[in-house]
N, C-alpha and C positions, 0 to 999 in steps of 0.2 A: 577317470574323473579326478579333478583336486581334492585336495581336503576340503576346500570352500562347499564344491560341489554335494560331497558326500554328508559334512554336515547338515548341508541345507535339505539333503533326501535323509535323514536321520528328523530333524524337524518334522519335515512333512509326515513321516512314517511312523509318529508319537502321536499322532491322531489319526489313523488315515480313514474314517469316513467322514472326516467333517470338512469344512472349507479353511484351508489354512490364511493365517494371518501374517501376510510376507513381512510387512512392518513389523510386526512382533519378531519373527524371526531372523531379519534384520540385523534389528537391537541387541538380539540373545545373540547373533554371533559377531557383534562390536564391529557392523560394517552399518554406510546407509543404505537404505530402500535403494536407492538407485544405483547405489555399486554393487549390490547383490545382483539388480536387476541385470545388469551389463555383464555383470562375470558370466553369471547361468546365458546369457543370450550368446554369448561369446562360445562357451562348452555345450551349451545343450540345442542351441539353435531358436532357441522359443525363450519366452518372459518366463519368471518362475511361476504367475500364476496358471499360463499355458500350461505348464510343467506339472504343476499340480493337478488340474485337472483332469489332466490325461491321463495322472496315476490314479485319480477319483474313477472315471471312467472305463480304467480298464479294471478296477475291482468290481463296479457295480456290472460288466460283463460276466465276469467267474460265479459272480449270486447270480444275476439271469440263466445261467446255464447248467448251475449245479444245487438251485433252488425250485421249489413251488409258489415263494413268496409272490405275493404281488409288485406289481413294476410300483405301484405307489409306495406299497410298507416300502422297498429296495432304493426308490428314490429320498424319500424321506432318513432310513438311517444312514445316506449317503451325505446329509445336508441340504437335500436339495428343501427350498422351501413349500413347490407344488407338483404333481406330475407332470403338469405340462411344462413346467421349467425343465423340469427333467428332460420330458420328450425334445425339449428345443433343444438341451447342451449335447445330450444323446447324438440327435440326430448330426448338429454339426460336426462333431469328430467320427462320426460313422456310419453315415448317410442313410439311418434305418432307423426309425423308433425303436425304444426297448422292445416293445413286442415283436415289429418284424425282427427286432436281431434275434429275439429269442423261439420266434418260430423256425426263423433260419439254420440256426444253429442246432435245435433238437430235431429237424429234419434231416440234417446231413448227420446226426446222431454223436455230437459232441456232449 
């Protein structure tokens, strides 16, 4: 990664269950929204908020798997503001709601 890069996963990883503010983090590292946006698309293949999310989403995987919570508390202190927003962003990067990922997953005894 660059340093652009790395900063920018240093940003996101000072919050990381809530929805990051790429415009904030932008500013904080003296580029605009839209050169941040083009460098990370450039290195990481995706927009930084793509980017973020999928690191959103692959924490609220590791709580599904190695928690009892419910898929709502787990949505909720991810940011999400409902569980079926959840179940929607869920399901787009992982073609399962939380539940089926989570029955999935403790069936094949991860």
């Amino acid at each position: 990664n660059s340093e652009l890069v790395d900063q920018f996963l240093e940003e996101i990883n000072r919050n990381p269950d809530g929805q990051p503010n790429i415009a904030a983090i932008a500013r904080k590292l003296g580029i605009s929204r839209g050169r941040l946006h083009t460098r990370i698309r450039e290195e990481a293949g995706m927009s930084p908020s793509d980017y973020a999310q999928r690191l959103r989403i692959k924490r609220c995987c590791q709580r599904l798997t190695t928690s009892d919570d419910s898929i709502t508390d787990i949505g909720y202190d991810f940011g999400f503001a409902s569980s079926q927003y959840f179940s929607r962003v869920f399901k787009k990067y992982l073609g399962a709601t939380p539940s089926e990922y989570r029955k999935q997953m403790l069936t094949r005894g991860f």
